[in-house]
C-alpha positions in Angstrom: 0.0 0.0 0.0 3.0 2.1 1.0 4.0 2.4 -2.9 0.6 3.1 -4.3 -0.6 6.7 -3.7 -4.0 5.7 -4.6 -4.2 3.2 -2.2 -3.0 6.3 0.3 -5.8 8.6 -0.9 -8.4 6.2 -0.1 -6.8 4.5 3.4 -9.5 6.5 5.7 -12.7 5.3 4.2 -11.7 1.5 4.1 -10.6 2.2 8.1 -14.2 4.1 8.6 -16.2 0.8 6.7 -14.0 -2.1 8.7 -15.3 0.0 11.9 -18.5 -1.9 11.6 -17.1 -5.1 10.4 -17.0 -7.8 13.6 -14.7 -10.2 12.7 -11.4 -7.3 12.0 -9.1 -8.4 15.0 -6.3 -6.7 13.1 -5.0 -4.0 10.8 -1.4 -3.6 9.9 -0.6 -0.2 8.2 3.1 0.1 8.9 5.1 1.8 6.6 2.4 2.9 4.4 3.2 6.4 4.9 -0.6 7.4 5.0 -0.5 9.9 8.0 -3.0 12.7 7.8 -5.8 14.3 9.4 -8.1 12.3 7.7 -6.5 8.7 8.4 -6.5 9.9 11.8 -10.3 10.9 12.7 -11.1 7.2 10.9 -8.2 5.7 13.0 -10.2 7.3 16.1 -13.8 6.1 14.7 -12.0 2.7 14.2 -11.2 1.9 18.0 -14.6 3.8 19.2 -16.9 2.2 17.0 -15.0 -1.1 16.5 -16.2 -4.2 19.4 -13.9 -6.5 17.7 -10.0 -4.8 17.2 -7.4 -5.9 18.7 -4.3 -5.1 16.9 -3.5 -2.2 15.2 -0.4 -1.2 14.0 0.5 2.5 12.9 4.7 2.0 12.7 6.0 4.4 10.4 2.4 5.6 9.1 3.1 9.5 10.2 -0.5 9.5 11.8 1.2 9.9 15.1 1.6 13.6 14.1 -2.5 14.1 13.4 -4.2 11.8 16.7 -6.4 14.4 18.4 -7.6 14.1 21.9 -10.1 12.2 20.7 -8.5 9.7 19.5 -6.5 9.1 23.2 -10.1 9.0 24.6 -11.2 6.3 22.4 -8.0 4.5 23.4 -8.7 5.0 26.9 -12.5 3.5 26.4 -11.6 1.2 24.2 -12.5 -2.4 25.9 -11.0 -4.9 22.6 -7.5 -3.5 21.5 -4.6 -5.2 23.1 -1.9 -3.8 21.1 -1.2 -1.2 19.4 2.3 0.5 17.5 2.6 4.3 17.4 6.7 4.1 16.4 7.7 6.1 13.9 11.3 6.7 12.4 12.1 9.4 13.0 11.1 12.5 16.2 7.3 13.8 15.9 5.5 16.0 18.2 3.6 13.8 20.5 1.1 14.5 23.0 2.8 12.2 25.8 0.1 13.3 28.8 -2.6 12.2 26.6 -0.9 8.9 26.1 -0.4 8.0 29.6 -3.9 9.3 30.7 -5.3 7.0 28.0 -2.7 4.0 29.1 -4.6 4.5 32.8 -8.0 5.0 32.0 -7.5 1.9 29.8 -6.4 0.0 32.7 -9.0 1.6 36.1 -11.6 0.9 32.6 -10.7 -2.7 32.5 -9.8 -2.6 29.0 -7.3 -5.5 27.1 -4.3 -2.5 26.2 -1.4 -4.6 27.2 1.1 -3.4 24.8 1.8 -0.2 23.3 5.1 0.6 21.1 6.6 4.2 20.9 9.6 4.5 19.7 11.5 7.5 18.9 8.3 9.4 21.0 10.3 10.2 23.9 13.0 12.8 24.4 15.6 13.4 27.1 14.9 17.0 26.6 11.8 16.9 27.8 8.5 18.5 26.4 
């Protein structure tokens, strides 16, 4: 998908339709390079409308840069996904509070997040 730009151009609405498929456990979009606003916001319909997802992998997508507060809700809510990869390549902006507020409401929620993967997120300068 990564090498077809029209595959790119139409990655939110297949994301928005699998929302309401249940039987997607997975969806693997790494280095697909798809990051935008628009991937995001169906990324974030994905996990609140989804009662099936359990993997989702966003490695090296760039979508890091676009997750709203929203989406970090959702995460938080969400009572499926176990895993889920936000690594990217190379340092991004990242909204680290909203992370780790998600990570714990997840958790008092008694949701399945048992694995999240951030690489490159975190600096030593601080934020």
């Amino acid at each position: 998908m990564g090498g077809n730009p029209l595959m790119r151009d139409v990655v939110s609405q297949v994301l928005y339709n699998l929302a309401f498929s249940p039987k997607i456990r997975s969806i693997d979009l790494h280095d697909s390079q798809c990051g935008s606003a628009t991937v995001a916001e169906a990324i974030f319909k994905l996990i609140k409308i989804s009662g099936a997802i359990e993997n989702l992998n966003l490695e090296n997508t760039g979508v890091r840069l676009h997750l709203t507060a929203d989406f970090y809700k959702a995460l938080g809510e969400s009572k499926t996904l176990k895993y889920l990869n936000l690594s990217e390549q190379s340092q991004s902006h990242s909204q680290y509070n909203l992370l780790a507020m998600a990570i714990a409401m997840n958790a008092y929620k008694k949701g399945k997040l048992r694995v999240v993967s951030y690489r490159q997120g975190l600096t030593s300068g601080g934020s």
